[in-house]
Backbone of each chain as ProteinMPNN parsed JSONL, in Angstrom:
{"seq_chain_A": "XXXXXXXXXXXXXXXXXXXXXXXXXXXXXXXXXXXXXXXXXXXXXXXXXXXXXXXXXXXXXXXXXXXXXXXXXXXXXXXXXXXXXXXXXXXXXXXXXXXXXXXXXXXXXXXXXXXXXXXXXXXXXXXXXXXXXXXXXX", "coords_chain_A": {"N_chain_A": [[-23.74, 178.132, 125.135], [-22.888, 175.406, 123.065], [-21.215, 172.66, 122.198], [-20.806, 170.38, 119.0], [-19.145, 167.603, 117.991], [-18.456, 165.498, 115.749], [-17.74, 161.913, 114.29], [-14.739, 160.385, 113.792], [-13.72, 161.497, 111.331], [-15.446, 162.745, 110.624], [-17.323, 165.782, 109.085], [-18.904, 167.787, 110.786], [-20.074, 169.977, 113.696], [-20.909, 172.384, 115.56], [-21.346, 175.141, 116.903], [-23.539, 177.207, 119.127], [-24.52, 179.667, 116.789], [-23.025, 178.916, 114.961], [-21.455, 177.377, 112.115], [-18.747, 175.195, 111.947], [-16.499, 174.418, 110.467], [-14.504, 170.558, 110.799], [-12.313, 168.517, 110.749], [-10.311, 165.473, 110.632], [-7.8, 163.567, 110.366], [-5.253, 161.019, 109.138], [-1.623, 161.562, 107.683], [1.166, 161.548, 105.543], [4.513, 162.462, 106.306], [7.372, 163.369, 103.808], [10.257, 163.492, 103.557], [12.996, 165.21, 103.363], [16.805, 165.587, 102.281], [17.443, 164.207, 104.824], [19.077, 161.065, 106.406], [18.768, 157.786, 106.883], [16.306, 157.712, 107.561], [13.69, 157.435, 109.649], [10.991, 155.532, 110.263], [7.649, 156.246, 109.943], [5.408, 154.781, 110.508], [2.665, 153.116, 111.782], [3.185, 155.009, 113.938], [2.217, 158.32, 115.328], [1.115, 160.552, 113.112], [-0.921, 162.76, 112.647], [-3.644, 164.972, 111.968], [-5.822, 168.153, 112.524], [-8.426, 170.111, 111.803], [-10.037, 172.687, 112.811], [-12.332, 174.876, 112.29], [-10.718, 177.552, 111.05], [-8.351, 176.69, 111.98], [-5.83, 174.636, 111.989], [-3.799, 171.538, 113.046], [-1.32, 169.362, 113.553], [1.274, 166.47, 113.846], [4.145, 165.248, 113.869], [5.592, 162.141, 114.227], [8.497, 159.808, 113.789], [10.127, 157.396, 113.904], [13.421, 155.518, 114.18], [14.745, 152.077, 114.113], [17.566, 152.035, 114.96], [19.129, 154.168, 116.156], [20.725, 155.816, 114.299], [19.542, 157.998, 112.488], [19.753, 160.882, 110.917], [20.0, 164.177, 109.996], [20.821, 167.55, 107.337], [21.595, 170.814, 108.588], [19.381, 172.966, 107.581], [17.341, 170.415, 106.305], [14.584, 169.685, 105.175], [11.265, 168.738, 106.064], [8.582, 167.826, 103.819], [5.062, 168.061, 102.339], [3.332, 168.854, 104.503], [-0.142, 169.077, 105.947], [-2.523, 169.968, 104.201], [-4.909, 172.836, 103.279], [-7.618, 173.878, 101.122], [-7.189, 177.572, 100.207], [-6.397, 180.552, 101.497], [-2.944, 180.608, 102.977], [-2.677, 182.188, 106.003], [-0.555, 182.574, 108.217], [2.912, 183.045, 107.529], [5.234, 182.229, 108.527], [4.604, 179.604, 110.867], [4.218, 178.28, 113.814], [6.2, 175.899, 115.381], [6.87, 172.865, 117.582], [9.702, 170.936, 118.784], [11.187, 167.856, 119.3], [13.752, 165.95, 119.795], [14.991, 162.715, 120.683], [17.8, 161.461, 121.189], [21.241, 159.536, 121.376], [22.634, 160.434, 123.702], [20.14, 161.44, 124.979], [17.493, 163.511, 125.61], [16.578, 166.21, 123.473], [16.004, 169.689, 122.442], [14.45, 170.816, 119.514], [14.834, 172.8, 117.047], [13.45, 174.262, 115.035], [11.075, 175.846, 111.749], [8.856, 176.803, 110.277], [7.4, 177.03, 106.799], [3.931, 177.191, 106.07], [2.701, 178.24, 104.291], [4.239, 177.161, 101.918], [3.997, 174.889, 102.333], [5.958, 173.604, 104.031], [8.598, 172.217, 106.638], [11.351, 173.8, 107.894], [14.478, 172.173, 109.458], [16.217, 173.56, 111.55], [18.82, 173.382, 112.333], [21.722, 170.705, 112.1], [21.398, 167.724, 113.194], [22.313, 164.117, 114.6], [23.102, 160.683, 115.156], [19.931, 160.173, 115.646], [17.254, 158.764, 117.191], [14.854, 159.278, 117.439], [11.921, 160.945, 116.513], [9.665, 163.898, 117.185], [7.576, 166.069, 116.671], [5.256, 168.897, 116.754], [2.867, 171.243, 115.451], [1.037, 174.408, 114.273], [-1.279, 176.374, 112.009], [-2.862, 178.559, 110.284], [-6.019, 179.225, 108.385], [-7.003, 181.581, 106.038], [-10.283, 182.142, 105.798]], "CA_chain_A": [[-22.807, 177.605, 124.133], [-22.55, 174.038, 123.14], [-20.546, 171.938, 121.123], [-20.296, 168.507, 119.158], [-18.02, 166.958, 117.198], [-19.293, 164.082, 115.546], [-17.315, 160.798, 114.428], [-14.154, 160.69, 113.092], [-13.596, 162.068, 109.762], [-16.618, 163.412, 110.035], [-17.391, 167.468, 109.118], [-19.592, 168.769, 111.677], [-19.08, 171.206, 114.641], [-22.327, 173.239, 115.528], [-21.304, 175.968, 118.826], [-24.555, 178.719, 119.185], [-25.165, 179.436, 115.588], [-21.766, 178.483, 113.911], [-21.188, 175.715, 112.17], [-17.302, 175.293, 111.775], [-15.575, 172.96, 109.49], [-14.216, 169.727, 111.13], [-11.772, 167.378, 109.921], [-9.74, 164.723, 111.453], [-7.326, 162.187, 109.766], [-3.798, 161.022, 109.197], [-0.857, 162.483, 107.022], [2.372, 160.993, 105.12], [5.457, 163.615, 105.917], [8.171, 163.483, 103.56], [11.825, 163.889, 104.337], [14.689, 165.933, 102.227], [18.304, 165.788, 103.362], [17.608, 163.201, 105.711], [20.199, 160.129, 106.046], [18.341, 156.378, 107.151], [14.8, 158.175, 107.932], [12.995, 156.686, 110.375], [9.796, 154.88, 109.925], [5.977, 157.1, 110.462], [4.24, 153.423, 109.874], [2.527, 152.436, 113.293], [3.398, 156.05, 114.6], [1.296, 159.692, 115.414], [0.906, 161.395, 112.195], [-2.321, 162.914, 112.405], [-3.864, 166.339, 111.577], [-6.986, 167.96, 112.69], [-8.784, 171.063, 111.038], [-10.996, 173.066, 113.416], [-12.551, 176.168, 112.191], [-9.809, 178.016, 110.409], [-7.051, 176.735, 112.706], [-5.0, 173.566, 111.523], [-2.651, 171.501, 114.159], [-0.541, 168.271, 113.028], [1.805, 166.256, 114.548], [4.975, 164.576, 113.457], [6.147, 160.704, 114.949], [9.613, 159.312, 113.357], [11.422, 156.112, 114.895], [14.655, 154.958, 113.957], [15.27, 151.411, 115.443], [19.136, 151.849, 114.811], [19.462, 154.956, 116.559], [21.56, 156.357, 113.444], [18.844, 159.064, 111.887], [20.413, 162.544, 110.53], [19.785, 165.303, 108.877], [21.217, 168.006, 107.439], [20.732, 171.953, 108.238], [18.249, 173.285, 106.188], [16.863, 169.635, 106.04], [13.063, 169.411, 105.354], [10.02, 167.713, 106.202], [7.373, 168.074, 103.151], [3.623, 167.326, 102.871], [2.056, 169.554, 105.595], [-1.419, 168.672, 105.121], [-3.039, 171.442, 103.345], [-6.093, 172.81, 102.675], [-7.929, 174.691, 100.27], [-7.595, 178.708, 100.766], [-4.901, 181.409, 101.619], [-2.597, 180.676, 104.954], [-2.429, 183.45, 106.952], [0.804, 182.717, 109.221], [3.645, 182.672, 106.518], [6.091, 181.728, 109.568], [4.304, 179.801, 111.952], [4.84, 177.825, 114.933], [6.253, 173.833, 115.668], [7.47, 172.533, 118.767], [10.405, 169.681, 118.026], [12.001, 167.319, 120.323], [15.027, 164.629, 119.69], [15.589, 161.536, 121.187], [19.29, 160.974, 120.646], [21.854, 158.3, 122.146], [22.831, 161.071, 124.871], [19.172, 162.423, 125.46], [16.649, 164.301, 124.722], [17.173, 167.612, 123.073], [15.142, 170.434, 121.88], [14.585, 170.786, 118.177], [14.709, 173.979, 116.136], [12.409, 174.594, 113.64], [10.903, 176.485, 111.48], [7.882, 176.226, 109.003], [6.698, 177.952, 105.779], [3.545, 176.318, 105.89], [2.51, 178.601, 102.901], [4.717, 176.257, 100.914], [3.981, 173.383, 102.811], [7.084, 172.373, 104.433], [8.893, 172.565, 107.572], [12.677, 173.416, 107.771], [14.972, 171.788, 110.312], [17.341, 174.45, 111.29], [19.816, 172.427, 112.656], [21.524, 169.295, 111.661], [20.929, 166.266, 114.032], [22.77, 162.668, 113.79], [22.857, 159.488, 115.853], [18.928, 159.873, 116.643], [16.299, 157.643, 117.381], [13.31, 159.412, 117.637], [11.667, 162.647, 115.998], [8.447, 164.405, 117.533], [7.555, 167.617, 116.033], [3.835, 169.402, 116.329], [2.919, 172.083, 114.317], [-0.028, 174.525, 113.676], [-1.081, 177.423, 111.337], [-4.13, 179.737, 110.053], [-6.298, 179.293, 107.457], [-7.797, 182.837, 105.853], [-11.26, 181.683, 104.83]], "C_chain_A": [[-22.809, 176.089, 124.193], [-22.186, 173.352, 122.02], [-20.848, 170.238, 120.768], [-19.811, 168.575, 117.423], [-18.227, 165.649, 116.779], [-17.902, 162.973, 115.058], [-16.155, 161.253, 113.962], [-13.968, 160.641, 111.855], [-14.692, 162.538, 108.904], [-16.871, 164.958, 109.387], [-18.381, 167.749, 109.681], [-19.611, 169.471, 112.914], [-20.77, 172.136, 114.589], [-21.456, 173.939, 117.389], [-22.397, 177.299, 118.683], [-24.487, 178.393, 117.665], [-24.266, 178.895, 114.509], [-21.595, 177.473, 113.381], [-19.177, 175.74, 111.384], [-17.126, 173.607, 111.248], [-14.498, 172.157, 110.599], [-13.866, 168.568, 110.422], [-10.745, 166.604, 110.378], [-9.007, 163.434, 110.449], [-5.743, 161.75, 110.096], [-2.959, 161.603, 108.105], [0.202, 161.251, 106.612], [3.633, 162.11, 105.138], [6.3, 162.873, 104.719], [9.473, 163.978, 103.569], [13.133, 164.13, 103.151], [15.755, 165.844, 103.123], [18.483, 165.053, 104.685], [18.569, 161.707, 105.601], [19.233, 159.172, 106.817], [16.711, 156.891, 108.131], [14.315, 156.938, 108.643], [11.551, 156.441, 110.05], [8.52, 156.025, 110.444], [5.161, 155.904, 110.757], [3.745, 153.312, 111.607], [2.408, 154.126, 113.889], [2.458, 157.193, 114.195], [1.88, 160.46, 114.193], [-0.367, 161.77, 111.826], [-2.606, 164.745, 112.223], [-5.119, 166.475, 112.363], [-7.155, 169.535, 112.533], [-10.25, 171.322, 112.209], [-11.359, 174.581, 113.063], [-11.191, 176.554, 110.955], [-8.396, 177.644, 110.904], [-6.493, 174.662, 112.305], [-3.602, 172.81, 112.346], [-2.435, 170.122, 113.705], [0.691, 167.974, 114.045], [2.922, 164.937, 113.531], [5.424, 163.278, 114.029], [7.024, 160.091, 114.38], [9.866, 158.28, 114.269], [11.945, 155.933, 114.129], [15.177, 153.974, 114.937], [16.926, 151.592, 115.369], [19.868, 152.951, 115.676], [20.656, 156.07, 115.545], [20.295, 156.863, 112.474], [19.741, 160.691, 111.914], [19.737, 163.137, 109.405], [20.924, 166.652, 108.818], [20.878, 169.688, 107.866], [20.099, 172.581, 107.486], [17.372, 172.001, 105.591], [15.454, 170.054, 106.315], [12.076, 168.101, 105.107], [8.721, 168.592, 105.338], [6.088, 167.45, 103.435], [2.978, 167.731, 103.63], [0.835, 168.874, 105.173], [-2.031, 170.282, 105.285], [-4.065, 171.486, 103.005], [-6.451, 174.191, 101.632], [-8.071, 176.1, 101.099], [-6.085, 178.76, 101.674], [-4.651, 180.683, 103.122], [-1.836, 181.555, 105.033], [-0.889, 183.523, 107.961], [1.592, 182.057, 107.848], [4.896, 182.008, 107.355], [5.162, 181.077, 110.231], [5.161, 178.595, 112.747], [5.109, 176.327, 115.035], [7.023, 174.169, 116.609], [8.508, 170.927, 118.035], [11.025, 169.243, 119.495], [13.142, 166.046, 119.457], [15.255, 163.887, 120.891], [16.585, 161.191, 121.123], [20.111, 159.887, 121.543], [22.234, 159.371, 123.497], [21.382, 161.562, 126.092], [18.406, 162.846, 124.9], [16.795, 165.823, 124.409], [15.921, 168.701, 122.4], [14.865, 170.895, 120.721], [14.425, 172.653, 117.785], [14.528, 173.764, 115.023], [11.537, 175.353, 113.265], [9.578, 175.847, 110.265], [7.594, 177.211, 107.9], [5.385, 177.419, 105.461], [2.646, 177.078, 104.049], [2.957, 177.506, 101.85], [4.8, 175.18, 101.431], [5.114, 172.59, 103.466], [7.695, 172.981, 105.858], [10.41, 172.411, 107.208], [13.268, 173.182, 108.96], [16.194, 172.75, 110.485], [18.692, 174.172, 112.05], [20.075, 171.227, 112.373], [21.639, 168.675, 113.093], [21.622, 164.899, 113.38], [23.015, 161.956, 115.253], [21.05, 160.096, 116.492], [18.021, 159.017, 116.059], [15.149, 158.31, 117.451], [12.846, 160.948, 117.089], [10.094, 163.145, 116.548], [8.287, 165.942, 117.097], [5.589, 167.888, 116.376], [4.233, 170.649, 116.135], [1.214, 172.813, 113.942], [0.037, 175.664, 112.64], [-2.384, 177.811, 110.937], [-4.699, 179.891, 109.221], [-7.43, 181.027, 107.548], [-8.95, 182.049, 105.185], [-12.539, 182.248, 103.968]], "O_chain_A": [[-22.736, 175.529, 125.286], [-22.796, 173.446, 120.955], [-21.026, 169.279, 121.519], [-20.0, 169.177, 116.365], [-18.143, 164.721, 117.583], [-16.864, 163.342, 115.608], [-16.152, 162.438, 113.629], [-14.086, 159.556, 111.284], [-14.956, 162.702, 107.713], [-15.684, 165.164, 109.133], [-19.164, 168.151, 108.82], [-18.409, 169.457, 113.181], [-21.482, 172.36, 113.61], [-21.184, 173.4, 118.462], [-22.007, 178.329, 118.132], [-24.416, 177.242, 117.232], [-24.646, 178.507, 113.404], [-21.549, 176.464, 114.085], [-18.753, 176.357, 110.407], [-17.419, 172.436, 111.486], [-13.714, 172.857, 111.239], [-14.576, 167.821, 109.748], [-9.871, 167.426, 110.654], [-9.662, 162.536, 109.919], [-5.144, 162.089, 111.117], [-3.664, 162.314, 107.39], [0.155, 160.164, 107.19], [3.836, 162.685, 104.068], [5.968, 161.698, 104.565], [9.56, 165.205, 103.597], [13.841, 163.418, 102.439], [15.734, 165.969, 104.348], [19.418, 165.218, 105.469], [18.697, 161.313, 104.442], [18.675, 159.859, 107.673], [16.273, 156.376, 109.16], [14.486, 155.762, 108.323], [10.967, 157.37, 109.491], [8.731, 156.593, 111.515], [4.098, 156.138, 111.333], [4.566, 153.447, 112.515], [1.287, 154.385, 114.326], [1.937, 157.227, 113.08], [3.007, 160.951, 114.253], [-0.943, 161.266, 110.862], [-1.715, 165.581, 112.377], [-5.642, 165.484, 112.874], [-6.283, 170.277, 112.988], [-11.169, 170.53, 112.417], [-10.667, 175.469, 113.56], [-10.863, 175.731, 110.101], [-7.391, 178.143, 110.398], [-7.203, 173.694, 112.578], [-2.506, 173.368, 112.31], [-3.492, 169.566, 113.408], [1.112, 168.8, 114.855], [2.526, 164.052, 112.774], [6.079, 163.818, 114.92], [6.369, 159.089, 114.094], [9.762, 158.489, 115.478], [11.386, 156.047, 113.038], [15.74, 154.232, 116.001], [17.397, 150.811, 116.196], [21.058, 152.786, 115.947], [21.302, 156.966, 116.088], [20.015, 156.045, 111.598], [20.181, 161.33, 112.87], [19.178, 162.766, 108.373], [21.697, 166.908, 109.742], [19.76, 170.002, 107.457], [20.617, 172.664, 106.372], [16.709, 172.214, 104.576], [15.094, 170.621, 107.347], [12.073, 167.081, 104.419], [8.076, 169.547, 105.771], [5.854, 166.633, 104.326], [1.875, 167.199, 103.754], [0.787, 168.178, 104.159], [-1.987, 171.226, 106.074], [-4.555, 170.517, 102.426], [-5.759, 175.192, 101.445], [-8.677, 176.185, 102.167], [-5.265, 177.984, 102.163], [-5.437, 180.336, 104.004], [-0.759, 181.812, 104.496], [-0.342, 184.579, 108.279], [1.239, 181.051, 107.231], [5.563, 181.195, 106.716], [4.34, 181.953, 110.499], [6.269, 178.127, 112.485], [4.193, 175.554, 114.756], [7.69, 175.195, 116.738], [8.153, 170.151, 117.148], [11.27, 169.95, 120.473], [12.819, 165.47, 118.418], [15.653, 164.374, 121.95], [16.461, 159.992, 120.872], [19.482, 159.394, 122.48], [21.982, 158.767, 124.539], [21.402, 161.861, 127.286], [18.366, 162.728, 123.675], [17.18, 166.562, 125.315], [14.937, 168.183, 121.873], [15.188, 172.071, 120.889], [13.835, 173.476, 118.484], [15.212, 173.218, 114.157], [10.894, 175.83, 114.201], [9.506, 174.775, 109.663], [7.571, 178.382, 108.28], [5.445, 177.004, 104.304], [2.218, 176.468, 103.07], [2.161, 177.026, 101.044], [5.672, 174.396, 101.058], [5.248, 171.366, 103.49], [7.345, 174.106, 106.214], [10.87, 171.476, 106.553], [12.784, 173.884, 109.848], [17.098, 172.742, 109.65], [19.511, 175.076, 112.214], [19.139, 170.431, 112.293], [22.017, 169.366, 114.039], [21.596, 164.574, 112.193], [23.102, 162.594, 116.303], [20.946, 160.408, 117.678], [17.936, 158.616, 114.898], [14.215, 157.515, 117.56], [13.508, 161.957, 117.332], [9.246, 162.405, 116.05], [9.119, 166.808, 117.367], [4.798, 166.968, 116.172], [5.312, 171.181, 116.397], [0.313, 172.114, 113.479], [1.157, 176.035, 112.288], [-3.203, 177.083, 111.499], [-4.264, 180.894, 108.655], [-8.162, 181.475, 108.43], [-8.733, 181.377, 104.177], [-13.147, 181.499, 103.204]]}, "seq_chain_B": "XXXXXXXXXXXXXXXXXXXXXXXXXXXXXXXXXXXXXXXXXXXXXXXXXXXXXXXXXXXXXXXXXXXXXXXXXX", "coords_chain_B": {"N_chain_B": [[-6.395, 152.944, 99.472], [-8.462, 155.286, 98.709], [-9.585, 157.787, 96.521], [-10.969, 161.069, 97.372], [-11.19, 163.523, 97.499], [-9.728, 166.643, 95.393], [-7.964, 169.211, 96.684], [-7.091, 172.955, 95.44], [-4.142, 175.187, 96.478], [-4.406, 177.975, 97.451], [-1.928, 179.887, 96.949], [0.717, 178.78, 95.621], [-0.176, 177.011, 94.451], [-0.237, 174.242, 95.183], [-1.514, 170.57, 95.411], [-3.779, 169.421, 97.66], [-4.245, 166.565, 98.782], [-6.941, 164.721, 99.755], [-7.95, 161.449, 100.69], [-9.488, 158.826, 101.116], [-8.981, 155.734, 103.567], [-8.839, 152.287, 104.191], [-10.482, 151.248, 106.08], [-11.918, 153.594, 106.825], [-11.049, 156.757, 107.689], [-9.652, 159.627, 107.113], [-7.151, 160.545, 104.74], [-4.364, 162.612, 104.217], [-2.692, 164.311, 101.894], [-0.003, 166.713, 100.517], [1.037, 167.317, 97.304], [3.146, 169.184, 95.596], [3.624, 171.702, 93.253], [5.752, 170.782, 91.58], [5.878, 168.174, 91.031], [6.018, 164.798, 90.426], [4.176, 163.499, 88.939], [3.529, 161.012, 87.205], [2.99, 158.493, 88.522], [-0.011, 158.799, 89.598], [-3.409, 158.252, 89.777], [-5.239, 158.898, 87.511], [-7.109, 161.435, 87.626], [-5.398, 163.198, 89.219], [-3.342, 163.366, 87.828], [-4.75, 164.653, 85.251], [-5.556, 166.975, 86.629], [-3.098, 168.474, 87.169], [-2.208, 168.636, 84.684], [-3.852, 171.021, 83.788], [-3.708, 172.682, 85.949], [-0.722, 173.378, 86.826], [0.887, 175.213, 85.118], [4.018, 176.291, 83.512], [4.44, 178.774, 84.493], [3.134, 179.024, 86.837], [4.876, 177.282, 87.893], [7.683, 178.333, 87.712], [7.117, 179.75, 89.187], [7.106, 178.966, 92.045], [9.824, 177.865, 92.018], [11.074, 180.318, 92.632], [10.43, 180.719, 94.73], [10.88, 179.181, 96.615], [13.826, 179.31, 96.303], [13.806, 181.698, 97.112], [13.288, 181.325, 99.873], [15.413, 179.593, 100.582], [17.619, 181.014, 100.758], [17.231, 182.76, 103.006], [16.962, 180.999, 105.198], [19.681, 180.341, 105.104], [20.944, 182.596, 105.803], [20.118, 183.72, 108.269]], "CA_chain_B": [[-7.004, 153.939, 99.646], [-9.623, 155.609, 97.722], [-9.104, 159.322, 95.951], [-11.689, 161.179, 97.871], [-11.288, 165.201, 96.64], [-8.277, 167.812, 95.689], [-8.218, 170.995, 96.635], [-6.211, 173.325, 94.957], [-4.107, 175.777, 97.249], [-4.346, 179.401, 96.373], [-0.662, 180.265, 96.605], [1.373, 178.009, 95.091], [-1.21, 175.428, 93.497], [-0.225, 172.82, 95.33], [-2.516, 169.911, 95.247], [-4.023, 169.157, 99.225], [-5.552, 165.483, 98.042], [-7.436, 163.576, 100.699], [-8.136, 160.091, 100.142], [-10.262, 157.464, 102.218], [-8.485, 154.643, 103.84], [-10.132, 151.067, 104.439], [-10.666, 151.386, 108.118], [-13.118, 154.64, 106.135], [-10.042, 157.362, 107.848], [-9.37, 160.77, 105.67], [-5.733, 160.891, 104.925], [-3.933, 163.914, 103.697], [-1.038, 164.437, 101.43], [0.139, 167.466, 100.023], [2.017, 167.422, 96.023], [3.55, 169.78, 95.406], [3.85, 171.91, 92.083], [7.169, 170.401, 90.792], [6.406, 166.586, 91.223], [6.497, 163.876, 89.243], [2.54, 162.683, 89.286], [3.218, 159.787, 86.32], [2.253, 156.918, 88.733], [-0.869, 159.222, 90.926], [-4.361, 158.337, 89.289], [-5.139, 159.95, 86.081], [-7.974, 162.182, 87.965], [-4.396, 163.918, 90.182], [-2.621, 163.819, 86.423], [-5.185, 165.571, 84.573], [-5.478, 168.197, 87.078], [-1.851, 168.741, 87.412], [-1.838, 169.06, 83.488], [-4.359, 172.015, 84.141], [-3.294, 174.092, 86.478], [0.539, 173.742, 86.925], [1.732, 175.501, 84.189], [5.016, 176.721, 83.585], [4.779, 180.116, 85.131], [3.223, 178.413, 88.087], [6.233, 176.102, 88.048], [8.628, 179.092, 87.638], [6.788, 181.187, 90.592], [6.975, 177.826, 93.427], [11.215, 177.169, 92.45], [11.386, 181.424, 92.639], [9.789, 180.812, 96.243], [11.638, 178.445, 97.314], [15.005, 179.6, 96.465], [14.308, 182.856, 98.341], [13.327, 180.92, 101.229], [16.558, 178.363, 101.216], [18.679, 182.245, 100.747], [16.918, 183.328, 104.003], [17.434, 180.31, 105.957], [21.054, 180.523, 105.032], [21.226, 184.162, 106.228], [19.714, 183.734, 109.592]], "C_chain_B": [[-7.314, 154.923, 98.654], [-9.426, 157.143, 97.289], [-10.674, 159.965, 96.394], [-12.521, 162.943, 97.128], [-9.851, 165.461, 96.408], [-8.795, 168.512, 95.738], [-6.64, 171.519, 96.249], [-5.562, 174.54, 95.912], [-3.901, 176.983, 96.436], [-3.075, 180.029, 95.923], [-0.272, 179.707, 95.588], [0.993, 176.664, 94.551], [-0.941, 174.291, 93.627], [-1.658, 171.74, 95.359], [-2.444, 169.489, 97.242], [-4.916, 167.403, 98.325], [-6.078, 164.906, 99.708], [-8.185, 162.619, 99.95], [-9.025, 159.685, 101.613], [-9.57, 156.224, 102.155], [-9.666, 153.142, 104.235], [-10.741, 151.612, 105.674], [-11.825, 153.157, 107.879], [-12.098, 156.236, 107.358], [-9.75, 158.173, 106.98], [-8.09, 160.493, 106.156], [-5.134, 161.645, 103.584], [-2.385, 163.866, 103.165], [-1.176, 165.889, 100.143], [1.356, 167.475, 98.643], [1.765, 168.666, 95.636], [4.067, 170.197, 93.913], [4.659, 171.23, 91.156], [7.166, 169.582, 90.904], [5.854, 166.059, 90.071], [4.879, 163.195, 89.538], [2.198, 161.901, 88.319], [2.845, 158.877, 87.046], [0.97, 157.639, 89.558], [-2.129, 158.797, 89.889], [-4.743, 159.35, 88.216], [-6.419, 161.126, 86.479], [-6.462, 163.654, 88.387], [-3.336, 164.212, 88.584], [-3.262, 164.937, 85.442], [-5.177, 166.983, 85.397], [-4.368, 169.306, 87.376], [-1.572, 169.624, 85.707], [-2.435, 170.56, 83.631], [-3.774, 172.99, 84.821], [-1.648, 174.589, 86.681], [1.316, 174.441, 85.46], [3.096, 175.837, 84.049], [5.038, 177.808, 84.169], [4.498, 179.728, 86.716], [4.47, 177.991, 88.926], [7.578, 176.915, 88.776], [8.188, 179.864, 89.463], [7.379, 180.055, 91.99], [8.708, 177.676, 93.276], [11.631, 178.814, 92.931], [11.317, 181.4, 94.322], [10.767, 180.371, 96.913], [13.297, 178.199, 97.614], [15.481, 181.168, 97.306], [14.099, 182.321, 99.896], [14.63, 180.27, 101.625], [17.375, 179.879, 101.7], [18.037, 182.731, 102.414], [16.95, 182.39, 105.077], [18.556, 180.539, 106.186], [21.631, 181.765, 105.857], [21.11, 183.988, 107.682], [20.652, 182.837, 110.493]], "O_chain_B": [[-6.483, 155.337, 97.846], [-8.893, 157.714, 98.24], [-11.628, 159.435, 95.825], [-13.587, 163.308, 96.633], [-8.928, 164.841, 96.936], [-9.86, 168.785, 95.183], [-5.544, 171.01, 96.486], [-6.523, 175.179, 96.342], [-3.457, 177.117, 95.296], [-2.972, 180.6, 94.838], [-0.807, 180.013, 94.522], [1.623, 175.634, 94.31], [-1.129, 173.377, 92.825], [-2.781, 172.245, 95.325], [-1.427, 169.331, 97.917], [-5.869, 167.333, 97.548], [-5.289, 164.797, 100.646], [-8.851, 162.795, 98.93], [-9.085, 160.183, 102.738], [-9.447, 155.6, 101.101], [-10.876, 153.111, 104.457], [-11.539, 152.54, 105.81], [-12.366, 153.674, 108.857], [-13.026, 156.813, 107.926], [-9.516, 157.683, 105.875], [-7.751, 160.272, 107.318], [-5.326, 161.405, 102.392], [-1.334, 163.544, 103.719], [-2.02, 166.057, 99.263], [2.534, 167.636, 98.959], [0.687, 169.207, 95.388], [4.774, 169.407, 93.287], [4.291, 171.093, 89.99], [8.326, 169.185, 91.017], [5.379, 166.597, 89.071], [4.688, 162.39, 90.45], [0.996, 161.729, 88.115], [2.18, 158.072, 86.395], [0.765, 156.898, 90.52], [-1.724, 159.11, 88.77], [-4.458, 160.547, 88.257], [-6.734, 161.793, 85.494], [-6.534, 164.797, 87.934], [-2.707, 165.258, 88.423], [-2.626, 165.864, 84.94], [-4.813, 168.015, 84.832], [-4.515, 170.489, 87.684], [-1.021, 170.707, 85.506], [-1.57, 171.436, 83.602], [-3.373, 174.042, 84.324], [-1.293, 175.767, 86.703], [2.324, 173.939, 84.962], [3.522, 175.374, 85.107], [6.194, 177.9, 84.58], [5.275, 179.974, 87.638], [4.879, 178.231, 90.062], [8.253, 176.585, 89.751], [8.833, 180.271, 90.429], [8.09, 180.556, 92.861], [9.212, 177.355, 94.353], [12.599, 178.793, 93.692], [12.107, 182.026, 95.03], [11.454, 181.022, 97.7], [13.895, 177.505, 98.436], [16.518, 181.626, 97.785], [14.64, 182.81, 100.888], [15.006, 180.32, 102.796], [17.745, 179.966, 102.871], [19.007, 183.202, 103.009], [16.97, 182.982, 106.157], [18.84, 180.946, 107.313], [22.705, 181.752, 106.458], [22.149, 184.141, 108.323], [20.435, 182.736, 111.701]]}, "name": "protein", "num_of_chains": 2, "seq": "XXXXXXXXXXXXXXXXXXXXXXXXXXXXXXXXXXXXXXXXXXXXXXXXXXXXXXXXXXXXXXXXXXXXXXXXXXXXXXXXXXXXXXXXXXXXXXXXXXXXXXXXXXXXXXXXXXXXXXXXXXXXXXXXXXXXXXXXXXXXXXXXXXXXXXXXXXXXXXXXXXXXXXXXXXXXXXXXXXXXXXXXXXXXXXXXXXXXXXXXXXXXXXXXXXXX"}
């Protein structure tokens, strides 16, 4: 078996006879129901498309430490590709930075419809980290 | 940054666009059926005129109001 992965934002991927789609870039989330959104600019918003499997990563700051949302607040824009996705639930990991601490986020994604919902509200924070993958049928 | 491809998604016809940044970087943004694509390049307008139709339109707010009802529930 042997692999390579050529430059970034390249598409190639060769393991034994396969050749698997490879794609590597950055993302713009968008934010519903959010109150003084914190900046992505400078920060980890990147994606990367291996084979059928799709993994992204969220980076928020708030220098003020006053970021909220509400429950049911979402983050649009997944990055999406062409062709059905297979996990209609799937999986993100979330963390908060807040003025007390760090806390564990709850969330939820539809990435079918491209968005992630925040299933809790959150207020005084400073920092948002979320990753996130899901399943392309190809 | 440069309009590179769309792909169209099979569900809900959102648009997946990737673009090319200077620094030559794919970057990914996903619009969504129900937006407003008067200022996006008239390549991301015409295609919008195409495929979003109204039933489209109707099927993506149908979606999305059974999803908010099932958040709510849980």
């Amino acid at each position: 078996m042997s692999g390579i992965i050529g430059s970034s934002g390249s598409k190639s991927g060769v393991i034994g006879q396969t050749e698997l789609d490879y794609e590597e870039g950055t993302w713009t989330p968008t934010f519903n129901d959010f109150t003084n959104v914190g900046t992505v600019s400078g920060r980890v918003c990147n994606y990367v498309r291996i084979g059928n499997i799709v993994n992204y990563w969220i980076d928020v700051w708030q220098t003020n430490n006053n970021m909220s949302w509400t429950t049911a607040a979402r983050i649009d824009s997944v990055p999406t590709f062409h062709g059905q996705i297979t996990s209609f639930h799937s999986a993100y990991n979330g963390i908060v930075y807040i003025s007390s601490g760090v806390q564990a986020l709850h969330c939820k994604g539809y990435t079918q419809g491209g968005y992630i919902y925040l299933t809790e509200a959150h207020s005084t924070v400073r920092h948002l980290w979320i990753n996130g993958s899901y399943a392309l049928a190809i | 940054m440069t309009l590179d491809k769309i792909e169209v998604n099979i569900t809900h016809k959102h648009f997946s666009v990737r673009e090319i940044m200077e620094d030559g970087r794919y970057h990914r943004r996903t619009i969504m059926c129900n937006a407003d694509v008067s200022s996006e390049v008239q390549e991301i307008q015409d295609k919008a005129e195409e495929v979003w139709t109204d039933e489209v339109k109707s099927a993506w707010a149908k979606f999305q109001e059974e999803q908010q009802a099932e958040m709510e529930a849980e």
